[in-house]
N, C-alpha and C positions, 0 to 999 in steps of 0.2 A: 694165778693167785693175786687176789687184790691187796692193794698196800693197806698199812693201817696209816689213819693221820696223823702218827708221829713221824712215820718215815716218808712225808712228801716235802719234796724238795722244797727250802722257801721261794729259789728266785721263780720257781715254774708258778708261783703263786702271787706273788710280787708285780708279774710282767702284767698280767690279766687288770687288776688292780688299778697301776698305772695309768694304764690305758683308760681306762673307765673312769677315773679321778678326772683327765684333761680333756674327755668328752665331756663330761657334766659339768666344767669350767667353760668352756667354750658353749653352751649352751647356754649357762649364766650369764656370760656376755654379750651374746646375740638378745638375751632379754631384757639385759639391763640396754644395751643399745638402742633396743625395740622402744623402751619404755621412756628414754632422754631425747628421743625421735618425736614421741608424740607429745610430750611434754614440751619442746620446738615447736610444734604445728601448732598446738590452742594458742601460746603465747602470741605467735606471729597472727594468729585467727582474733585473735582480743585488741593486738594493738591495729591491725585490719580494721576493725570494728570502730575502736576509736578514732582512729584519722579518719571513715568517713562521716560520721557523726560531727567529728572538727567541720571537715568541709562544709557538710548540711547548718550549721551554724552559722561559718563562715559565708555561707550566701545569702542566708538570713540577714548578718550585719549588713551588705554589699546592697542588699537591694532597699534597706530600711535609710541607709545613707546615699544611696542614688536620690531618694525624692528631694532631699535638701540638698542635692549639684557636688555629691562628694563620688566620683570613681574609684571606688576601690577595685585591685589586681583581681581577674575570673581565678586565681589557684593560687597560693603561697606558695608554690613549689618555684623555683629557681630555675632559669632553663639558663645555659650557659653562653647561648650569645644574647643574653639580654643584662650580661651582666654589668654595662656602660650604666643601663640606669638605675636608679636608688628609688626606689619604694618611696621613701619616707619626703625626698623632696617631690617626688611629683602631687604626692599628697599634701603639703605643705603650702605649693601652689594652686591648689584646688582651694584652699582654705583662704588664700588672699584673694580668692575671686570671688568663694560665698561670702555675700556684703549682710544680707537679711535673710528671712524668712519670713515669708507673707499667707496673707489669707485671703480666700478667692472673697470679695464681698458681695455677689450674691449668692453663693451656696454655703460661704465658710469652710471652703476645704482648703490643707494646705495646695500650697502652688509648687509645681514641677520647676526645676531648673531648667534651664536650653543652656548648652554650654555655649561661651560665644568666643569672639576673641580677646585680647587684652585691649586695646584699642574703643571697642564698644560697650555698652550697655550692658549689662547682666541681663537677661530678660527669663520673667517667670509666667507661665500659663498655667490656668486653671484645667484638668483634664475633661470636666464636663460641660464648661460653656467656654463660648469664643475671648472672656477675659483675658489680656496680656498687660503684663506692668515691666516696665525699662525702670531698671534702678543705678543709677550712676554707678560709676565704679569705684571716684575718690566718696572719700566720708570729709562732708565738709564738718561735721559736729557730731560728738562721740557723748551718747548720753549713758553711764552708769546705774546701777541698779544700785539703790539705797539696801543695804545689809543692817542687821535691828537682828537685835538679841530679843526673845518670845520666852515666857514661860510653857514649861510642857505639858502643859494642864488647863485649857480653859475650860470655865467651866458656866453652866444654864445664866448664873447671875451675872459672869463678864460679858456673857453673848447678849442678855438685854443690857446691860450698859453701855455697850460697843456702840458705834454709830455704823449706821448702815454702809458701806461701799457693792459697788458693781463687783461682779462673784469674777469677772474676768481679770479683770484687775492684779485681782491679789495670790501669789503661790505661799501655802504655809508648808513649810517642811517642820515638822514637831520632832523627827526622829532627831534631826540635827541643830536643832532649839533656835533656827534661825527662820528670816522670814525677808521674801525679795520684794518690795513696793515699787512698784511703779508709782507714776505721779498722775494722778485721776485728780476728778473731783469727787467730794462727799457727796453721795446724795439725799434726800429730806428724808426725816425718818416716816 
């Protein structure tokens, strides 16, 4: 004779239940786990992404400041018997040895640095023809660049008013309302 549903025992009902309630909790957690897991992976895949892109940058700057005699480090990364030296003074002394920046005069291409020693000559060569120029090391005379306030607008009628100069001569920066003159001559209009 079968029972009726009033007379089934609660805990024989209760136990089943249970059990079923902390499987389906633990299968919530294996998903949520699942799901904080990959949500780790993209992150750590994004910032992946971005330190190479740093790097691919970073050797961009590295090799745009080689042609003007600046060494910069092949990786930011720290290795830890390297850690006697300081980045920032080696670069610093890099900087008291670049004196100028020159132009090859027959092609007009910038000229390569040769690193040399302290003792010698800075020497710069042009890559496409045998050109080489030795540039002392002390500066016997430090010529500044004349800074001039510029309106941010010139306009058709200032430009014929103006007097003519050589187009090398002159850098106008208009964003920052300033303007750097070298000392040329005027030439005829």
């Amino acid at each position: 004779m079968r029972k009726s549903p009033a007379y089934y025992n609660t805990k024989e009902l209760m136990i089943p239940l249970i059990e079923l309630e902390t499987e389906t909790r633990i299968q919530h957690k294996a998903t949520d786990i699942e799901g904080e897991l990959h949500e780790m992976r993209s992150g750590f895949l994004q910032a992946e992404n971005r330190l190479n892109d740093m790097k691919t940058q970073w050797g961009r700057i590295r090799e745009n400041l080689a042609i003007v005699g600046l060494n910069l480090p092949l990786d930011l990364t720290v290795v830890e018997d390297h850690l006697a030296k300081d980045p920032g003074d080696e670069i610093c002394h890099q900087l008291q040895r670049v004196v100028d920046i020159e132009f090859c005069p027959t092609y007009g291409m910038l000229l390569k640095y040769e690193l040399s020693n302290l003792h010698l000559p800075a020497r710069f060569f042009c890559p496409t023809c045998p050109y080489v120029s030795q540039i002392e090391q002390k500066i016997k005379r430090k010529q500044c660049l004349i800074k001039k306030e510029i309106d941010p607008i010139i306009t058709q009628d200032d430009m014929k008013n103006a007097p003519k100069t050589d187009q090398s001569q002159i850098m106008v920066t208009t964003r920052l309302h300033t303007s750097n003159f070298k000392q040329g001559r005027l030439m005829n209009p």
